[in-house]
DODREN-697818 format. One record per residue (C-alpha): residue in one letter; x, y, z. Coordinates in steps of 0.2 Angstrom, whole numbers, plus 2048, in hexadecimal, padded with zeros to 3 digits. Layout:
# DODREN-697818
rest:px:py:pz
A:X:Y:Z
...
This chain:
# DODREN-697818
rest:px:py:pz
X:7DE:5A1:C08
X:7D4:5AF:C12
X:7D2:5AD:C25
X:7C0:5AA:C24
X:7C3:59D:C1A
X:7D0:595:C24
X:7C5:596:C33
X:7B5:58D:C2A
X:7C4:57F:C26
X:7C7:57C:C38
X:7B6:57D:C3E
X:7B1:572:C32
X:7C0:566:C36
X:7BB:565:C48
X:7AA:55F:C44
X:7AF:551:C39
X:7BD:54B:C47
X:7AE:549:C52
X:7A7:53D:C44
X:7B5:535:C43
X:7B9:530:C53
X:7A6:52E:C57
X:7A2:523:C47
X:7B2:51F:C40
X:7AE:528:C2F
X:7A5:53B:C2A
X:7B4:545:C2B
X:7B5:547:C18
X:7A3:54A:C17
X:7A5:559:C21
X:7B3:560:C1A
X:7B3:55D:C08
X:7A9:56A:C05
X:7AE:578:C0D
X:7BF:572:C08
X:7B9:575:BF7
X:7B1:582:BF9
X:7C0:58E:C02
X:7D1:584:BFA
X:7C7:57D:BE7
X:7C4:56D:BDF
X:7D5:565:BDF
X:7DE:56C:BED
X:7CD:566:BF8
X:7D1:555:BF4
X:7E3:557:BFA
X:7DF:55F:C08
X:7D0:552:C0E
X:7DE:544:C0D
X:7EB:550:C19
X:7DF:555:C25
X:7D6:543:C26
X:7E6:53A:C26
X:7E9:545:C38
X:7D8:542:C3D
X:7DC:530:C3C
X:7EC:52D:C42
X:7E6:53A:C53
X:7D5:52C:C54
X:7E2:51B:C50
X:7EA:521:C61
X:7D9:51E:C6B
X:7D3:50E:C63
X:7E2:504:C5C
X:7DC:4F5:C68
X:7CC:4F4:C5E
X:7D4:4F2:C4C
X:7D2:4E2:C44
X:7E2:4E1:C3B
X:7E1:4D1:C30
X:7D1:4D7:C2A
X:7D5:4E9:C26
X:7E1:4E1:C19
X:7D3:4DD:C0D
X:7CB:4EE:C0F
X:7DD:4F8:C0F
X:7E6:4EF:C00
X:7D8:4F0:BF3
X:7D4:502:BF7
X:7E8:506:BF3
X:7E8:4FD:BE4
X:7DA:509:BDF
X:7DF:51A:BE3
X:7EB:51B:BD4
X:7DF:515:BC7
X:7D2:522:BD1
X:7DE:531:BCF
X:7E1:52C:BBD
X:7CE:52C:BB8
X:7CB:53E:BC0
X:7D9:543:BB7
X:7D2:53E:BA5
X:7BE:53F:BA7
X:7B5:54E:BA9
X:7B2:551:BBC
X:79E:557:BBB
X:79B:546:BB5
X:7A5:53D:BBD
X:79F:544:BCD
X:78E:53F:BC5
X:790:52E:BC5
X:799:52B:BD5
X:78A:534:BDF
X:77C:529:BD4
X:787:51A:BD7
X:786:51E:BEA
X:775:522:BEC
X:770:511:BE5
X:77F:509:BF2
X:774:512:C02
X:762:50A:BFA
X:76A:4F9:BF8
X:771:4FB:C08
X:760:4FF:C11
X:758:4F2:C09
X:765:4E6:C0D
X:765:4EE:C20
X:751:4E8:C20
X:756:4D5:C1F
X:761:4D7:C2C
X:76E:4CB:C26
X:780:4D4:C26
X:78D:4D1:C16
X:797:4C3:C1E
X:7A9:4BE:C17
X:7B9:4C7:C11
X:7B3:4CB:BFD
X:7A6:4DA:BFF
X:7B7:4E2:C0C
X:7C2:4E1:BFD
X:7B4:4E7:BEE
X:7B0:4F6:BFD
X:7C2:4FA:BFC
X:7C5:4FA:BED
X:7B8:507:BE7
X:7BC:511:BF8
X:7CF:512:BEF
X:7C8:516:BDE
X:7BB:524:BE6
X:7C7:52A:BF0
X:7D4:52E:BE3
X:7C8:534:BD6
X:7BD:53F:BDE
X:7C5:53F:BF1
X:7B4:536:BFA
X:7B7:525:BFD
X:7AB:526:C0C
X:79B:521:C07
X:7A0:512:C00
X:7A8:50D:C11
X:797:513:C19
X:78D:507:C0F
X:799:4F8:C15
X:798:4FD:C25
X:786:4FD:C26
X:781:4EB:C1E
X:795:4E4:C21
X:796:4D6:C30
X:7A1:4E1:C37
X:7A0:4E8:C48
X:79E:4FA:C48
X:7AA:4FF:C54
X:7B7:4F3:C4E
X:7B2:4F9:C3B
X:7B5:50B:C43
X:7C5:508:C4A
X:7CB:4FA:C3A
X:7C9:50C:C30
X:7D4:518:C37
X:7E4:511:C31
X:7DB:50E:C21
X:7D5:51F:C20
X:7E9:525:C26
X:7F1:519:C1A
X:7E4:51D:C09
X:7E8:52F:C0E
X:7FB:532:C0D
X:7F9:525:BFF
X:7ED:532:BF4
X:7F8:540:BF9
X:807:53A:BF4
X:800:531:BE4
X:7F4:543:BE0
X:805:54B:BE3
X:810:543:BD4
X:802:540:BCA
X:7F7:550:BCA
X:805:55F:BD2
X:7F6:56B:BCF
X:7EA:563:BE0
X:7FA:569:BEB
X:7F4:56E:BFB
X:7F9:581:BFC
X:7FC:583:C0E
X:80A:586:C19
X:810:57A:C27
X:80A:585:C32
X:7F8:586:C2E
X:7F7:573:C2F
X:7FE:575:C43
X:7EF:57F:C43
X:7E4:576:C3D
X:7E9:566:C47
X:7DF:570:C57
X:7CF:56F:C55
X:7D1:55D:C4E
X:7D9:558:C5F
X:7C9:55E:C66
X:7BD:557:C58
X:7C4:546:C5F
X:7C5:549:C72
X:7B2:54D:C6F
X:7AF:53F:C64
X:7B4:534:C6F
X:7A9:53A:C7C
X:79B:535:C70
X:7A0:525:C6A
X:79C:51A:C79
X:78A:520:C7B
X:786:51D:C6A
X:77E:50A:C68
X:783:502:C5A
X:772:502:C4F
X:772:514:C51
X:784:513:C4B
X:781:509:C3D
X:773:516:C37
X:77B:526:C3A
X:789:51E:C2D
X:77A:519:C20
X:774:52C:C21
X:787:533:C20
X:788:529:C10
X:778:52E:C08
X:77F:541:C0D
X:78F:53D:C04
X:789:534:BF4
X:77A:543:BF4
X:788:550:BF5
X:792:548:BE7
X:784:549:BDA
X:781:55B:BE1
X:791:560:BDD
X:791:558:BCC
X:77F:55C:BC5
X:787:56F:BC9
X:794:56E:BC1
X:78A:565:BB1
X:77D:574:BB1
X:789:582:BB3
């Protein structure tokens, strides 16, 4: 890995910690693609799980009063139960369409979503946290953006924002160590090649990603929250197809 490429990895990982802390989700979003772009396909989806499961863990520390713990149950146990299966569908379907797919599927999520935001009456109720789970899990192995789909929830869900936002961190810690470990014994060729050293270096600017983040978080009104999420969704689904229509025309 060439400095310059090490260096766009840490910039880009001190703006998605500023997401994170600020909005609870977006750090993937950021990073995925220069992740991919620098390290490749498979090690990127490694590498998004490491980083984000630090980012997560450093954001836990600030807001673990705010988590709703009998509640993120039904949004953390689906989501594990789907990362295996996730893992073992990008390993047997072609990646351009599947990366196809997922983007289609999340772009219609984000319009039902801002028709549903138009009514004005929240998803109430455990079931849509468990079905949001699940396909977070199932995404999140298969093609390492699990995101969006947590983004549409959070926009339409009854879920408060800031308790959705802090209920995501440990979700985001434990779904991330779970994907690396699983990607790990399942598919040895998405290691993450990098010392221990490098991910010392990296865990700098994501300290200050948060410490900013934090900052912005209490200014932001929940609305506004709550819309910003919608957009980084419809950025994550958008970047999905991108990346798949690509790879289907090359």
């Amino acid at each position: 890995m060439e400095l310059l490429g090490f260096v766009a990895i840490c910039a880009a990982s001190l703006v998605g910690a500023v997401g994170q802390r600020a909005l609870g989700m977006g750090f993937g979003l950021v990073t995925v693609p220069v992740l991919v772009l620098v390290l490749g396909p498979l090690p990127a989806v490694t590498a998004v799980n490491v980083l984000g499961a630090l980012t997560s863990i450093i954001v836990l520390a600030q807001v673990w009063r705010l988590v709703e713990w009998r509640r993120l149950m039904w949004l953390l146990l689906p989501a594990l139960a789907g990362v295996v299966p996730g893992i073992l569908i990008a390993t047997s379907a072609d990646d351009a369409v599947l990366k196809t797919v997922v983007g289609v599927l999340i772009l219609a999520g984000v319009a039902l979503s801002v028709w549903m935001r138009r009514s004005e009456r929240p998803l109430e109720g455990d079931l849509p946290v468990a079905v949001t789970g699940a396909v977070a899990g199932v995404l999140n192995g298969s093609v390492g953006v699990g995101a969006p789909v947590l983004g549409l929830y959070g926009a339409v869900g009854d879920w408060s924002q800031r308790a959705y936002a802090a209920a995501l961190q440990p979700f985001f810690f434990v779904l991330s160590v779970t994907t690396v470990i699983s990607k790990t014994l399942l598919d040895p060729a998405g290691a993450l090649p990098w010392p221990w050293w490098a991910l010392l270096v990296v865990s700098a600017p994501l300290v200050v990603g948060v410490f900013l983040g934090d900052r912005l978080a209490g200014r932001l009104p929940e609305r506004t929250a709550r819309a910003i999420i919608l957009l980084i969704s419809l950025l994550g689904g958008l970047s999905v197809l991108w990346s798949g229509v690509v790879a289907l025309l090359a």
